[in-house]
C-alpha positions, -999 to +999 in steps of 0.1 A: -069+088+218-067+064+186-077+085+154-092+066+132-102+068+092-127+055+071-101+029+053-111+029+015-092-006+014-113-020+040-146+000+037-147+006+074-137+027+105-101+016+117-070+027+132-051+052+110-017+061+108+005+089+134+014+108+107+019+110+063+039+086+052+058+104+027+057+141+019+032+157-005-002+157-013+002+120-016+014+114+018-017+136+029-042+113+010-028+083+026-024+097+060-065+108+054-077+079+040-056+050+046-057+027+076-027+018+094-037-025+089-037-015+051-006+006+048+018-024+070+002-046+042+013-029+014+046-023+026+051-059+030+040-066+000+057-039-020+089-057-004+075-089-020+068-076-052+103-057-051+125-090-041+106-114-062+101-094-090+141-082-087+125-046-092+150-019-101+135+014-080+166+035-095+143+031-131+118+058-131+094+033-151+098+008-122+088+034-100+060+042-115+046+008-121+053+004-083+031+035-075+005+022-095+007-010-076+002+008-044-027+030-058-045-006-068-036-025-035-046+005-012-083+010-032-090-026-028-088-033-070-070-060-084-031-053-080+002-074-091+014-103-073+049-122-075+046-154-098+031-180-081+022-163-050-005-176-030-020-161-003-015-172+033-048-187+049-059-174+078 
C-alpha cells in the first residue's frame, strides 16, 4: 500500500516519499509532510539553481541560502529561480 501525506506544497492528499531524505529532524519533516511529486521537483530544480547560478555548496553561506530555497519551494512561497528562467508549459 501507497502512504500518502497531506503535501503542504500542493495542499492535498498525494503519494509521499519511502523514507527521510536526509537524516535529522529535517529529513523527518519532509518525509511527514512532503509529497514525493514535490520533493523530485525540487531536486531538479535545486540542480538548476546549482548549475546556473554556478553555486559553491563547499561555502556554508551558499548552503544556507540553498536551504532556504528549499524551505520556500517546498511551502509553496515564492522561491529563487535562475536568470531568465521560464517555466515549461504544460
Amino acid at each position: 500500500m501507497i502512504r500518502t501525506v497531506n503535501c503542504r506544497k500542493y495542499k492535498k492528499e498525494l503519494p509521499g516519499l519511502e523514507q527521510p531524505p536526509y537524516p535529522g529532524s529535517k529529513g523527518q519533516e519532509i518525509f511527514e509532510n512532503i509529497s514525493k511529486q514535490a520533493w523530485e521537483e525540487w531536486l531538479d530544480h535545486q540542480k538548476m539553481l546549482i548549475n546556473e547560478s554556478q553555486i559553491n555548496l563547499t561555502d556554508r553561506e551558499s548552503r544556507k541560502w540553498l536551504n532556504k530555497q528549499m524551505d520556500l519551494f517546498l511551502s509553496g512561497e515564492d522561491y529563487a529561480r535562475p536568470k531568465g528562467y521560464t517555466p515549461l508549459k504544460e
